[in-house]
C-alpha positions in Angstrom: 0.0 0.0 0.0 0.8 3.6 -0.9 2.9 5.3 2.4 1.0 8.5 1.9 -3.3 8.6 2.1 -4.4 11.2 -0.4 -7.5 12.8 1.8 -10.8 14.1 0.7 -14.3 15.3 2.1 -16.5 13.2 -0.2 -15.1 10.4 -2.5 -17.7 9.2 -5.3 -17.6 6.2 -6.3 -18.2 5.9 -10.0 -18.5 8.2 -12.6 -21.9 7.5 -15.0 -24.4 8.8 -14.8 -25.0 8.9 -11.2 -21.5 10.1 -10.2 -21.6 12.9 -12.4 -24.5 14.2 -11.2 -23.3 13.9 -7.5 -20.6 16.1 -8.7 -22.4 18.9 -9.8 -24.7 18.9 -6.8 -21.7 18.4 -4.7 -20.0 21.6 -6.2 -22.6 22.8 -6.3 -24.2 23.1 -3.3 -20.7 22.2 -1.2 -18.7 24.4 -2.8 -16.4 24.3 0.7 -16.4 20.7 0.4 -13.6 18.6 -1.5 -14.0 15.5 -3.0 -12.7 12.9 -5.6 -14.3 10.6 -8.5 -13.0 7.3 -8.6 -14.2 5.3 -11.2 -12.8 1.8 -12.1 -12.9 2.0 -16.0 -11.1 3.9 -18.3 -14.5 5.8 -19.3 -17.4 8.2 -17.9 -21.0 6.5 -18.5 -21.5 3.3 -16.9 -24.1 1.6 -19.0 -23.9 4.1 -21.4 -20.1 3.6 -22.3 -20.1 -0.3 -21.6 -23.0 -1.7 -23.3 -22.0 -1.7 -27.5 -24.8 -3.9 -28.3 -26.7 -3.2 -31.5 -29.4 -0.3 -31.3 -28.5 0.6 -27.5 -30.6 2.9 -26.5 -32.8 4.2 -23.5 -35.8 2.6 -21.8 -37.0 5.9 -20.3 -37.4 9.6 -22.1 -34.6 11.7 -21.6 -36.8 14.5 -19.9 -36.6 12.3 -17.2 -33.2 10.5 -17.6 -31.4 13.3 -18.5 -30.4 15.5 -15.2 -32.5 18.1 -13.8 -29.8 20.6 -14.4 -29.3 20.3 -17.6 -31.6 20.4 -20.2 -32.6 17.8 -23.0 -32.6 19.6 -26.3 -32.0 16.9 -29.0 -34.9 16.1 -30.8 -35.3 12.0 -30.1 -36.3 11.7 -26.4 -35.6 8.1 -26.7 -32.1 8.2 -27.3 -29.3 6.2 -28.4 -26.3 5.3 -26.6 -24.1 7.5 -28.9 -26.5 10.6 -28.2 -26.2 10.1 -24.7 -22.7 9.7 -24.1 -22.3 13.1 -25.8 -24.8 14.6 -23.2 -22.8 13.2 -20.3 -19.4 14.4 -21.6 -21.0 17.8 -22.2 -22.2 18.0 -19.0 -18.6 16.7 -17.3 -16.9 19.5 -19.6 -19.7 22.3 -18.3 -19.6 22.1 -14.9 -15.7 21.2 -15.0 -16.3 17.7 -13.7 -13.1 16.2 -15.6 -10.2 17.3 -13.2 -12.4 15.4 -10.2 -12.2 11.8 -11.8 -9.8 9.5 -11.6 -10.0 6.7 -13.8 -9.0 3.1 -13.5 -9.0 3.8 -9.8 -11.4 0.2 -8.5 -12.5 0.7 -4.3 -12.1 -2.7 -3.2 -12.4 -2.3 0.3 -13.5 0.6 2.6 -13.3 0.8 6.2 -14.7 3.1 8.7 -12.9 4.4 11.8 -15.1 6.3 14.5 -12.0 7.1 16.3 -11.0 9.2 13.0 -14.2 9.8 11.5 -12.6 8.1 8.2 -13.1 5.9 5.6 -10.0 4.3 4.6 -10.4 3.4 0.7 -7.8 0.3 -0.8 -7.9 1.3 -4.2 -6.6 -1.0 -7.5 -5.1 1.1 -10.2 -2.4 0.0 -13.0 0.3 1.4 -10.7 -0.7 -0.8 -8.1 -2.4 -0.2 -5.3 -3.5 3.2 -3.0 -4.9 4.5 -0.4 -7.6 7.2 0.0 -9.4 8.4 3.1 -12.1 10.9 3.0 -15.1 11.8 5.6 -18.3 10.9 3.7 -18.4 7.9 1.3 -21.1 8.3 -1.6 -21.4 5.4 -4.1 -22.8 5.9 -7.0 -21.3 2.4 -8.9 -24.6 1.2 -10.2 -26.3 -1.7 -9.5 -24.5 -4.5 -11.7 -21.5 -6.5 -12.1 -19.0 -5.1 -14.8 -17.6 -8.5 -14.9 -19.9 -10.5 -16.7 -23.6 -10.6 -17.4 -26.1 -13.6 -16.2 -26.2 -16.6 -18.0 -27.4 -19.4 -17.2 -25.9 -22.9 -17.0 -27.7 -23.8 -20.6 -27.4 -28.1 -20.9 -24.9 -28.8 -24.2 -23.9 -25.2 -24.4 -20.0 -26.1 -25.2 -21.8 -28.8 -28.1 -23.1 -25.4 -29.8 -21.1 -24.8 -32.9 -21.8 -21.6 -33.7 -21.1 -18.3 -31.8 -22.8 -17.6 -28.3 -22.6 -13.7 -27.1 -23.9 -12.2 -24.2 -25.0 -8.2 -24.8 -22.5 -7.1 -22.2 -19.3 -8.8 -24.3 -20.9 -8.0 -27.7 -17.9 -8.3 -30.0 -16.6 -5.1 -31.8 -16.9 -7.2 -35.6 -19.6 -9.1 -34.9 -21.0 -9.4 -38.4 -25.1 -10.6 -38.7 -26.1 -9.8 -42.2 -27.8 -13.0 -43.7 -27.2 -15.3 -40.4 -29.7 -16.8 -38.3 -29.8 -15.3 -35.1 -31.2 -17.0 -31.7 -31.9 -14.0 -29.3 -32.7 -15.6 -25.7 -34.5 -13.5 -23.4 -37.6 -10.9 -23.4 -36.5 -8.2 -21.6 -35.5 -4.4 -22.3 -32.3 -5.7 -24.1 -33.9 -8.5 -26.1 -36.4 -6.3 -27.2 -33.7 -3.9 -28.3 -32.0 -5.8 -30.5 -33.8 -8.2 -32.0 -35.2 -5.0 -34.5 -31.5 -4.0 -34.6 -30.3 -7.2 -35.9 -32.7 -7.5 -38.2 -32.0 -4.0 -40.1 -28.7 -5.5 -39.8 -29.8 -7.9 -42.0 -30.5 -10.9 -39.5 -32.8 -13.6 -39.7 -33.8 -13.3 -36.1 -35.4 -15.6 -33.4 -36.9 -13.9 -29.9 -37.0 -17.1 -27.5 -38.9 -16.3 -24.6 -39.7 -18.4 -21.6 -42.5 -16.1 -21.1 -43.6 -13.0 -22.5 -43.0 -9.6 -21.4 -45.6 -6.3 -21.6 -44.5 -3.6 -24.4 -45.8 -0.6 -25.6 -44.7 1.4 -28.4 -44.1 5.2 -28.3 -42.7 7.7 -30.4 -39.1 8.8 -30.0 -39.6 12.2 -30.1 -41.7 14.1 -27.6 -44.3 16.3 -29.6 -45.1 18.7 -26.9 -41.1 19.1 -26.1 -40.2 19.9 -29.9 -43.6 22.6 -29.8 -42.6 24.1 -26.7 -38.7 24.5 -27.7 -40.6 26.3 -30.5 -41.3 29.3 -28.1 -39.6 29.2 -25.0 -35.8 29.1 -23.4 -34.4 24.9 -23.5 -34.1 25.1 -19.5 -38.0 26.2 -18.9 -39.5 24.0 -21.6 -37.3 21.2 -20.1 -38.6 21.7 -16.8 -42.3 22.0 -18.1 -42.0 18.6 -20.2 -39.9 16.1 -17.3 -42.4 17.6 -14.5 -45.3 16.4 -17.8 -43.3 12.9 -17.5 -42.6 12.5 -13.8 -46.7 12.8 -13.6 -47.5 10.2 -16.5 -45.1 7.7 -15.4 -46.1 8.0 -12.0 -49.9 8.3 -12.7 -49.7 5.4 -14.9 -47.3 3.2 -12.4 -50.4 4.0 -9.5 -53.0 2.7 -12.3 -51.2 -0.4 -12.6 -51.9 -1.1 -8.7 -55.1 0.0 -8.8 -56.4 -1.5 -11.9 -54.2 -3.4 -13.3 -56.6 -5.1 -15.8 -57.7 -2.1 -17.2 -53.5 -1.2 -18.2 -53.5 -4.7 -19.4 -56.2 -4.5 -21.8 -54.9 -1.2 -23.0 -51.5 -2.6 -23.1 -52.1 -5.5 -25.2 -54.8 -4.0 -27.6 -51.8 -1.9 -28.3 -49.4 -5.0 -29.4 -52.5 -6.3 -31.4 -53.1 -2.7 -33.1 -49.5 -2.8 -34.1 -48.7 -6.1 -35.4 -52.0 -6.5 -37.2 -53.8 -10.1 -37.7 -52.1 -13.5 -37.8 -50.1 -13.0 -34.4 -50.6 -15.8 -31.0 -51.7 -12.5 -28.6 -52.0 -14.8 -25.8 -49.2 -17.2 -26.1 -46.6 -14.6 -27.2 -47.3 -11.4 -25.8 -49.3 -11.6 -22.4 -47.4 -12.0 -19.5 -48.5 -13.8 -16.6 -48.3 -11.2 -14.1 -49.8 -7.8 -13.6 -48.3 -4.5 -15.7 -44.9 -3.2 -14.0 -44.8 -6.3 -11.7 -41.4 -6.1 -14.1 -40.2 -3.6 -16.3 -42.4 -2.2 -19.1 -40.4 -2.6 -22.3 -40.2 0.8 -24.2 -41.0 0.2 -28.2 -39.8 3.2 -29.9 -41.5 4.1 -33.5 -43.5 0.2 -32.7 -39.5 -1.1 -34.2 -39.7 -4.4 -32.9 -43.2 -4.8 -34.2 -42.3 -3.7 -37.8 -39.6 -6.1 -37.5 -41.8 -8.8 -36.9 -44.7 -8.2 -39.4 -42.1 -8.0 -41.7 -41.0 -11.4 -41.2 -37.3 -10.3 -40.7 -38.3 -11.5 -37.0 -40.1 -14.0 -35.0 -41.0 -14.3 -31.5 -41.5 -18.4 -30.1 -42.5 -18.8 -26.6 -40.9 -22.3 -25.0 -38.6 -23.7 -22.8 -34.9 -24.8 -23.7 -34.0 -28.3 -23.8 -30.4 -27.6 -24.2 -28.3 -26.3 -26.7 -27.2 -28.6 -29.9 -24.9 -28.2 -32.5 -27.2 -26.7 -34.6 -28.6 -24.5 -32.0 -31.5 -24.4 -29.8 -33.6 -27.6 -28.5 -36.7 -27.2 -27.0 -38.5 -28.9 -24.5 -41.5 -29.3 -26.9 -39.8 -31.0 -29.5 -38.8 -28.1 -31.8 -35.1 -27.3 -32.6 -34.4 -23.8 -33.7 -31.6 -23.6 -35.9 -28.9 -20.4 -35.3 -25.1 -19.3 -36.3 -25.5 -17.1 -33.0 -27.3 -17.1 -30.0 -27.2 -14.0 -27.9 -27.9 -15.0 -24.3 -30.2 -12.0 -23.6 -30.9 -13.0 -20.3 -29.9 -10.7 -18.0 -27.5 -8.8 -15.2 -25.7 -10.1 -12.2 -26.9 -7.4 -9.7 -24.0 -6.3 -6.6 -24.5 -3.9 -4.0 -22.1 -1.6 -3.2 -20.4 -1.8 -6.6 -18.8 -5.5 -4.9 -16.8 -3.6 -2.5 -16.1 -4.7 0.7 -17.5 -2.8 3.4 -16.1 -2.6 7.7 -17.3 -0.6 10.3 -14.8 -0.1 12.8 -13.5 -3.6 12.1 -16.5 -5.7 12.0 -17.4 -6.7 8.4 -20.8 -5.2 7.0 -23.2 -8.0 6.2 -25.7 -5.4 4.3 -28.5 -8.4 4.1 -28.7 -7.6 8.0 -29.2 -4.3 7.8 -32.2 -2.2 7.4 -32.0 0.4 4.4 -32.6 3.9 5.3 -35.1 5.7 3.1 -33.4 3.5 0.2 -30.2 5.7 0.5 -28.0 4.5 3.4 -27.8 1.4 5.8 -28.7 1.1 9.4 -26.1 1.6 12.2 -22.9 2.5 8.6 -21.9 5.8 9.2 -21.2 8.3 6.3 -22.3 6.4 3.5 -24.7 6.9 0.7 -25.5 4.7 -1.9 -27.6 5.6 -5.3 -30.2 3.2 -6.7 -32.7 4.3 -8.8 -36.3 3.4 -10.0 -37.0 0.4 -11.0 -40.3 1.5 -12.3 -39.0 5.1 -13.8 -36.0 6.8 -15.1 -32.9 5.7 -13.0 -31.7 10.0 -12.7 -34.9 11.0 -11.5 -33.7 9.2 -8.0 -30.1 10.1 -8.4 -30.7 14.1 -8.4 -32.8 13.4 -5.1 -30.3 11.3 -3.2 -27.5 13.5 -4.2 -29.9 16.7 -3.0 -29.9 14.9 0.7 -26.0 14.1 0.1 -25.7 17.7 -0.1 -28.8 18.9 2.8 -26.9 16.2 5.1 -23.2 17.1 4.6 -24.3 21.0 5.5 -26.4 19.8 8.1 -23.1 18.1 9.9 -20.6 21.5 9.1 -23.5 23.7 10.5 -24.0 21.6 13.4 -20.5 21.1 14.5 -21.2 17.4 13.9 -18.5 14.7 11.7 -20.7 11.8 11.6 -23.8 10.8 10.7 -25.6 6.8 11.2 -29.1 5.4 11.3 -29.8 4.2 14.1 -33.1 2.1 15.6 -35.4 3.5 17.7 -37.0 1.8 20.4 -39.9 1.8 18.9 -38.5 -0.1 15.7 -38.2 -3.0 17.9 -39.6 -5.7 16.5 -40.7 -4.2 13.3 -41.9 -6.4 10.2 -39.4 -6.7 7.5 -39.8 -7.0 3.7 -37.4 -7.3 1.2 -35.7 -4.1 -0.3 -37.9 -3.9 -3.4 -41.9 -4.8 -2.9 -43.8 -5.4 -6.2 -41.0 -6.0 -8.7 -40.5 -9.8 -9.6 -37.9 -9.2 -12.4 -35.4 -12.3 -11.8 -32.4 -10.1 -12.3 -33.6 -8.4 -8.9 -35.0 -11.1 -7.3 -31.2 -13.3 -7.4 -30.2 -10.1 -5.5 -32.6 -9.3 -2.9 -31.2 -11.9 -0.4 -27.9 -9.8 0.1 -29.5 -6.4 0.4 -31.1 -4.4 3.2 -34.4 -5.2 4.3 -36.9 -2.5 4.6 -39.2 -1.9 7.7 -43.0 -1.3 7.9 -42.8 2.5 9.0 -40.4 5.6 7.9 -37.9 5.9 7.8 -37.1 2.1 6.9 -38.7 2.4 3.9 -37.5 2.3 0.2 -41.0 3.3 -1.4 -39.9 3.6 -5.3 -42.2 6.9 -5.5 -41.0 10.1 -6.9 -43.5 11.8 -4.9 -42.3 10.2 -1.7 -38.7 9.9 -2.0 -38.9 14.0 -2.9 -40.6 14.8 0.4 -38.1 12.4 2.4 -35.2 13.2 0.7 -35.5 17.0 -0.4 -38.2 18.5 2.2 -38.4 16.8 5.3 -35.7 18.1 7.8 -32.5 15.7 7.9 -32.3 15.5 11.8 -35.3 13.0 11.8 -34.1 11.0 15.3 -33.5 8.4 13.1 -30.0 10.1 11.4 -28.3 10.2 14.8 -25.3 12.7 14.3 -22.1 12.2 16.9 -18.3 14.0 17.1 -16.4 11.7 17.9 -13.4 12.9 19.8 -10.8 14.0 16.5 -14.1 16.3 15.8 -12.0 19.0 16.0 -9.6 17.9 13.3 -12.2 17.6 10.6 -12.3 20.4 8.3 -16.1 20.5 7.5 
């Protein structure tokens, strides 16, 4: 290890889309605060700069993914993955973001001191490793592995003689025209690509164990294009994502109201766009209720024109196991392929896989109770960002990095250094659930056994409402009783 700690306020954790935006809020609205980016790769984005899958793109409108900051103003709202890594470098060359990050700089470890009132980061980096310290750790790494994506242990897979890919490792020269392509999966990603494949020229397969609810939407945003027409970007961008936060969150609250009513809507829209012929039933209802998983975002109806066309297919089975060929299913059938893109998913980590002790005990985060979905009961100084699962990731991200900054002035205006949820009495004995309520996606639910519980009362909660999380996280006051705030005895050497 490094001799010599380089020490900060606030060290980020990752720098997509997440990190940046903690940056700006932390300079912000901590402009006496120092801090540090460190961000394994050798890239800003995240999922924006990793994922080089054909026809990449959003799932949410970029009035509500883009940052509250900084306006939108391309015309596609649905955007690709190109578009959007131009908006993020603009916005780390705006607000002078660069000079913050340091790349190829992984956390594996971190370790909190209440005698110091430090985190003590062991960093990876090319030179080997180092050491950084800082008072407040906010980790903004995402949600995933960066290792490898889920795929599951498929029976014959190593028989399979032509070329498996998953969408995380999607080769640079991958070349598709005039092959037959097996795409396994249904989700977001699945029903990205299989339209992109087959403009590529791809004869392609959608297997799905079972369907998934889609709805097609244009990728531009009429009422944003009109009111750009007469008004300054910034206030026609606030008008149109406050338009969005309301739809998404009116239509999520329909969906636990009446979910049979979105369902009918839902699918009369899949039959409307692909027209007569089409197994409704068997291909495209799911068996549980709207937003019970992730909507899947159809811009311009793509993957449906893909399929009426004939360029692309959808079959609903089980696998068998792979063959030479390609793909045998439990019913008999064997779908022939030259690839087979294992579509099927992320492996989720908390914390970005770091290792977490608190003055030398090891963190078991399973045992812990998440704090308004931000921090972790009885972990001092730490933040973590995870967005919606049932709206646009940044539309949590500007909130939890608002209370970063309401908490961090809190502690210099107080005279305070650290900050930890602690139980009350009264939480004794509270009923737990898991993290997420409502949300069976399996990509989550292989997860949810290492992450924080939630509680049956505030602030143990982790409600995946805009509405909510803005009161808890932006209005209410930060000294709750909950967030106990202590100085422990090197108080006076902290330079808040």
């Amino acid at each position: 290890m490094s001799s010599a700690a380089v020490d900060h306020d606030v060290v980020i954790i990752g720098a997509g889309i997440s990190g940046i935006g903690a940056a700006y809020h932390l300079a912000t609205l901590c402009p006496d605060r120092s801090f540090t980016i460190l961000e394994g790769r050798a890239d800003i984005g995240g999922t924006w700069s990793l994922f080089r899958y054909p026809g990449v793109r959003s799932d949410s409108d970029m009035h509500t993914l883009g940052y509250s900051f900084k306006p939108w103003t391309a015309d596609k709202s649905i955007a690709d993955a190109a578009s959007i890594m131009s908006y993020l470098r603009e916005t780390v060359e705006e607000y002078d973001i660069a000079r913050h990050i340091r790349f190829q700089h992984s956390v594996r470890r971190a370790e909190w001191s209440s005698e110091d009132a430090r985190w003590t980061l062991s960093v990876t980096t090319p030179d080997g490793p180092v050491v950084t310290t800082c008072s407040f750790l906010f980790v903004c790494a995402g949600y995933y592995s960066y290792r490898a994506g889920h795929t599951p242990d498929f029976a014959g897979r190593d028989e399979f003689e032509g070329l498996t890919v998953h969408p995380q490792d999607w080769p640079d020269d991958l070349d598709v025209e005039g092959r037959q392509v097996v795409v396994i999966g249904s989700g977001a990603t699945a029903v990205t690509l299989v339209p992109a494949l087959a403009e590529l020229g791809a004869e392609v397969t959608m297997l799905q164990r079972s369907p998934t609810y889609m709805v097609a939407r244009p990728d531009t945003d009429r009422i944003a294009l009109g009111l750009r027409r007469f008004l300054p970007d910034r206030l026609a961008y606030r008008i149109v994502r406050r338009k969005n936060v309301f739809q998404q969150q009116f239509v999520y609250r329909k969906t636990r109201t009446d979910p049979d009513l979105i369902r009918r809507r839902l699918l009369d829209g899949v039959r409307a766009a692909l027209g007569p012929g089409h197994d409704i039933e068997t291909d495209y209802t799911p068996s549980y209720d709207p937003w019970d998983q992730r909507l899947c975002l159809v811009p311009n109806g793509d993957f449906f024109t893909a399929v009426r066309s004939g360029r692309a297919r959808v079959v609903t089975a089980t696998i068998d196991r792979f063959t030479r060929e390609g793909v045998a299913l439990t019913d008999g059938r064997e779908l022939t392929a030259d690839v087979i893109v294992t579509a099927t998913g992320l492996e989720l980590v908390n914390l970005g896989e770091m290792e977490v002790a608190v003055d030398g005990v090891e963190v078991d985060f399973s045992s812990t109770l998440t704090y308004r979905g931000v921090a972790y009961s009885d972990v001092p100084n730490l933040v973590s960002t995870f967005g919606y699962v049932n709206a646009s990731w940044t539309l949590r991200a500007d909130l939890v990095s608002t209370y970063v900054c309401r908490l961090l002035n809190h502690l210099r205006d107080s005279g305070h250094v650290q900050a930890t949820p602690r139980r009350r009495p009264e939480d004794a004995g509270m009923t737990l659930r898991p993290w997420i309520d409502d949300f069976s996606a399996g990509y989550l639910q292989r997860m949810i056994p290492a992450l924080p519980k939630q509680g049956d009362r505030e602030p143990w909660t982790n409600p995946q409402r805009y509405a909510a999380d803005r009161r808890a996280l932006v209005q209410q006051p930060v000294d709750d009783g909950v967030m106990t705030f202590s100085s422990p005895r090197v108080a006076v050497a902290a330079e808040w």
